[in-house]
C-alpha positions in Angstrom: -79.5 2.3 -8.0 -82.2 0.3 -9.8 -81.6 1.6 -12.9 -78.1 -0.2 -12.5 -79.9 -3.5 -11.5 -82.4 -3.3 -14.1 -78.9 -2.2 -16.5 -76.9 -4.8 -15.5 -79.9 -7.7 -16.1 -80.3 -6.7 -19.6 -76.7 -6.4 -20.6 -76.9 -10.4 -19.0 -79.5 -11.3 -20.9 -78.6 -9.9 -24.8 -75.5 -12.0 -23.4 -77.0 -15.2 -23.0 -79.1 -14.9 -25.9 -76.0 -13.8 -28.3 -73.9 -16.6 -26.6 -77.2 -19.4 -27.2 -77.6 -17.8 -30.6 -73.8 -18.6 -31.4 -74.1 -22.2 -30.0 -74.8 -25.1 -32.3 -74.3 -28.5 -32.5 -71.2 -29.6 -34.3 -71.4 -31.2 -37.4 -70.9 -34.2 -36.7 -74.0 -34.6 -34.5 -76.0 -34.1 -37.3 -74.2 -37.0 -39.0 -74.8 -39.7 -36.2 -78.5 -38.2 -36.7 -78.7 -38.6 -40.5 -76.7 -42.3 -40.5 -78.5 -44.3 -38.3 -81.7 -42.5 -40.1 -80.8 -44.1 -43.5 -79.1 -47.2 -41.9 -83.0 -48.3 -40.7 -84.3 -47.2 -44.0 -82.0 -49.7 -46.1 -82.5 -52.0 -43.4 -86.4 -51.6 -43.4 -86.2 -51.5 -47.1 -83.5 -54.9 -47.6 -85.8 -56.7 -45.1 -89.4 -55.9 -47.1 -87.6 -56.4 -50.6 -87.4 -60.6 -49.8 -91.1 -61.0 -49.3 -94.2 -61.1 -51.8 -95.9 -58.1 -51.2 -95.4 -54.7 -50.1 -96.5 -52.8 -47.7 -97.0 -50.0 -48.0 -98.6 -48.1 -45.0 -95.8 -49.6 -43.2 -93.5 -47.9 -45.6 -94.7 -44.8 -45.9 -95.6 -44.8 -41.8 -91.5 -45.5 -41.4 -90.2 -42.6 -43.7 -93.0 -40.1 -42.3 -91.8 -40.4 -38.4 -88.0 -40.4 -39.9 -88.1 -37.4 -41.1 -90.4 -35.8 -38.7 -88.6 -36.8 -36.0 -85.4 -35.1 -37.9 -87.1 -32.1 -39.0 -88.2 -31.8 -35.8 -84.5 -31.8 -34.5 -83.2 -29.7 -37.3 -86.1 -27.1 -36.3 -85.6 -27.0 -32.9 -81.8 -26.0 -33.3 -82.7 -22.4 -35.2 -86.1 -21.7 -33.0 -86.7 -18.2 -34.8 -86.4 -19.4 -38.8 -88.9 -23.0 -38.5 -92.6 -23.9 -38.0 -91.6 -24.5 -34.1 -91.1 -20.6 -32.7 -90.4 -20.2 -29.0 -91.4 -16.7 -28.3 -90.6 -17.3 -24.2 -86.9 -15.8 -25.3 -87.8 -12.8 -26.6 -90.4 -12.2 -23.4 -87.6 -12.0 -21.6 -85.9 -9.1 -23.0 -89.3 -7.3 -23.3 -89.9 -7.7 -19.4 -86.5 -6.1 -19.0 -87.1 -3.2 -21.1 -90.4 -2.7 -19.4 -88.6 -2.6 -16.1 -86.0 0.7 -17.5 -89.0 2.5 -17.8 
C-alpha cells in the first residue's frame, strides 16, 4: 500500500514537471516585453539628443537595468539552461525516489 502512494506521487510529479516544462509564454509576451523596452530607449535617447552634453552614466545606467531586467525575464522562463538555476524542482523528485526505497 505505500508503495502505491509513494507510486502514484511520483507519476504526479514527472507530470507536473513535463506539463511546467511544456508551458511557455506565447510569443507575443515577449514582444510587449521587447517594445516598450526600445520605446523608452528612443525616447530616452530623442529626449538627451536636444541638449548640449551627454550623459553618459545616465545612458549607460538606462540600457544596463533594460537589459537586465529582460535577461532576467528571458532567464527565468528556461530555469535549467541560464545563470539563475532553481534546483528546489529537481529536490522534489529526489525526495520521491528516496521514499520507494
Amino acid at each position: 500500500m505505500l508503495l502505491l502512494a509513494a507510486l502514484n506521487q511520483m507519476i504526479d510529479i514527472t507530470t507536473t514537471r513535463t506539463m511546467a516544462l511544456k508551458m511557455h509564454p506565447p510569443a507575443v509576451i515577449f514582444a510587449v516585453l521587447i517594445g516598450p523596452a526600445l520605446a523608452s530607449a528612443l525616447a530616452a535617447g530623442y529626449a538627451m539628443g536636444g541638449g548640449r552634453t551627454r550623459e553618459w552614466l545616465h545612458m549607460l545606467a538606462f540600457a544596463a537595468v533594460v537589459a537586465i531586467t529582460v535577461y532576467v525575464i528571458f532567464d527565468l522562463e528556461s530555469p535549467r539552461l541560464g545563470l539563475i538555476r532553481i534546483g528546489a524542482f529537481d529536490q522534489v523528485l529526489v525526495d520521491v525516489r528516496e521514499s520507494l526505497n
